[in-house]
C-alpha positions, 0 to 999 in steps of 0.5 A: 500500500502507498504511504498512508495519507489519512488518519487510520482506526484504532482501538484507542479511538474505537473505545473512546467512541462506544463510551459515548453509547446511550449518552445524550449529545450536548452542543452539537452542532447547529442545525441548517434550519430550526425553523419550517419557514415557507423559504426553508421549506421551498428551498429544501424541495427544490433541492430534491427536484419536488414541485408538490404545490403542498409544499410551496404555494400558500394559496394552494395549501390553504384549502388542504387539511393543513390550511397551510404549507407543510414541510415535506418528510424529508425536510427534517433532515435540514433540522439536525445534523447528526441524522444527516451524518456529522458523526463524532470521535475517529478524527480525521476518518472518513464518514459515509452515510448509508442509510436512515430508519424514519417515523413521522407522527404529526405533520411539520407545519409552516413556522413550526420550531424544530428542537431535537435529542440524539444520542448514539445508538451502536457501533457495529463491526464490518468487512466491506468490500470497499474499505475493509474493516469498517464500523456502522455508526448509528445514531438516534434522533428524536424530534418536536415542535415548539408546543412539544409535540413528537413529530418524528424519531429516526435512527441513521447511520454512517460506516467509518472506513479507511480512506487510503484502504478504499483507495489502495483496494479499487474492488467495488468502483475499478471501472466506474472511477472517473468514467464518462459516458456521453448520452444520445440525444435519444437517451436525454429524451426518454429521460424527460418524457419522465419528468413531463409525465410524473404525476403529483396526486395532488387533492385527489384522494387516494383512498385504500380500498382502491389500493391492492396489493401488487399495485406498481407505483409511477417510476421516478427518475432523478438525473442524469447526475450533475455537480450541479444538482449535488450542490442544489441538495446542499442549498436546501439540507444545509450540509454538514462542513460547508462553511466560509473564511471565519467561520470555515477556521472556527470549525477547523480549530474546534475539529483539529481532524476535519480539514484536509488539505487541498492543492493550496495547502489549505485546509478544507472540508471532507465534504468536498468529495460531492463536488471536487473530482480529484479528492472524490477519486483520492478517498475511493469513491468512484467521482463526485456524488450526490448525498446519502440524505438526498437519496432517500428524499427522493424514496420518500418524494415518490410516497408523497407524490403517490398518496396525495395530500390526505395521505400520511407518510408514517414511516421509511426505511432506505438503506444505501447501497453505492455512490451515484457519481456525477453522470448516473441516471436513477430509477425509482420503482415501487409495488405494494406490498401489504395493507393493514389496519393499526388503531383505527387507521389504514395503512400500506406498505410499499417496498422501494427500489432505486436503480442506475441506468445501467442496472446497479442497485443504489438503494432500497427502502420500505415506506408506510403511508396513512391513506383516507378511506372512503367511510 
């Protein structure tokens, strides 16, 4: 292996880090958004590529259940950083989020104040293909507005990997480093044809005792990826290093291991991996790519343009599988899969699949969803 570039795991480091198990995290850091503003919310949305009236248009919304604006599921990302992936102890090891487990109780409402409580739930050990010995850091978020109402609990997760291990191995992305494949003109319209045909149920109910088991929901497409697109999620969700001049050295000194040094010499955060080529390639990862965060947003964006505005998305479970690198296209498909009752209220279950244009399995989920019914 070349000369180690990075700081490595050690079991120094690994018991320090489960001693934190079960302790309630004081000071983290602070959120993106405390508040669901209209412009928080809107910006979040677009960030995910969602159009959803419900989310954006006051006029709109006001003639909903609601009577207002809602923040869509996945906005609460922006509320907390830790469920987004800022992960403590290992300084200087690399953090890749791969998956987040969500429960909504109640709907977060235009100027709702969002307060959290996190703790870390485990730390479990793991071979993996791109870094070798790995550890799943997994973290527990709870969530409530300003009267103290629980709006949601989620768990998610991130494998702290080697970064010279992942680069020196080049067993999972040998062929997809740096690759660039042009589409035809014919490719770029079939992939707008979905975009001008996906459908927003909007205030057309979708009841349950029209929803059977087996039912295909409309496939998404999200891309084709661009840097561009990565950093239009990050305006929205906030991301979790982005800082500038003062307050980008203010970090730094307060997280001695989270800058790493660039062309200049200059310190400069690990986040930079969804948008600089050159260091995306330097960590292992096949190019620039898009967010953990932002992945499973897009699985929750099919449930909520699939059950309309009377429908209540309750829970989703997205686990991630690879990187999407600048230049991937994805797929989203989803089928029912069961129907229930639980305490008075009629739910589905649908199971989630994201794939590449080429066929790779980018993630895949469960979600929950609350639908009216015709009674």
């Amino acid at each position: 292996m070349a000369d180690n570039k990075f700081p490595k795991i050690t079991e120094e480091g690994l018991a320090s880090l489960r001693s934190r198990i079960g302790v309630k995290i004081e000071n983290s850091i602070e959120p993106w958004n405390y508040e669901a503003s209209r412009d928080a919310i809107r910006h979040y949305a677009h960030g995910i590529g969602d159009d959803n009236r419900l989310w954006t248009d006051p006029e709109y919304a006001k003639n909903t259940q609601y009577g207002s604006i809602v923040a869509l599921p996945s906005f609460l990302f922006s509320t907390n950083r830790i469920i987004s992936g800022y992960s403590g102890g290992l300084s200087g090891v690399h953090a890749m989020w791969a998956g987040s487990d969500w429960t909504w109780h109640k709907p977060v409402l235009r100027n709702d104040v969002i307060s959290s409580e996190a703790h870390l739930k485990d730390l479990v050990e793991h071979q993996t293909k791109f870094a070798g010995r790995s550890f799943q850091q997994i973290y527990h978020v709870d969530f409530y507005n300003q009267h103290g109402d629980h709006v949601a609990g989620a768990d998610s997760w991130v494998f702290r990997t080697d970064r010279d291990e992942a680069r020196e191995r080049g067993t999972k992305y040998t062929e997809a480093r740096g690759r660039v494949e042009p589409f035809t003109e014919e490719q770029l319209a079939e992939f707008s044809e979905y975009y001008a045909n996906e459908e927003v149920r909007g205030a057309t109910p979708r009841y349950f005792e029209d929803v059977n088991v087996g039912d295909v929901l409309p496939r998404m497409i999200k891309g084709p990826m661009t840097v561009t697109g990565f950093i239009a999620y990050a305006q929205g969700w906030g991301g979790l290093y982005i800082r500038a001049n003062k307050m980008a050295w203010k970090m730094q000194q307060a997280h001695p291991g989270l800058g790493i040094k660039n062309r200049f010499n200059v310190p400069d955060c690990p986040e930079r991996v969804h948008w600089d080529e050159d260091f995306a390639l330097e960590v292992g990862a096949p190019g620039a790519y898009d967010y953990g965060p932002e992945r499973c947003s897009w699985l929750t964006h099919q449930m909520t343009n699939w059950i309309g505005d009377d429908g209540f998305l309750h829970k989703s479970n997205c686990q991630i599988r690879r990187h999407n690198p600048d230049g991937d296209v994805v797929f989203i498909d989803g089928t029912v899969t069961k129907k229930f009752e639980e305490n008075g209220k009629k739910y589905v279950e649908v199971e989630q699949k994201a794939t590449t244009h080429r066929g790779e399995l980018s993630a895949f989920g469960t979600s929950v969803a609350q639908l009216p019914t015709k009674g």
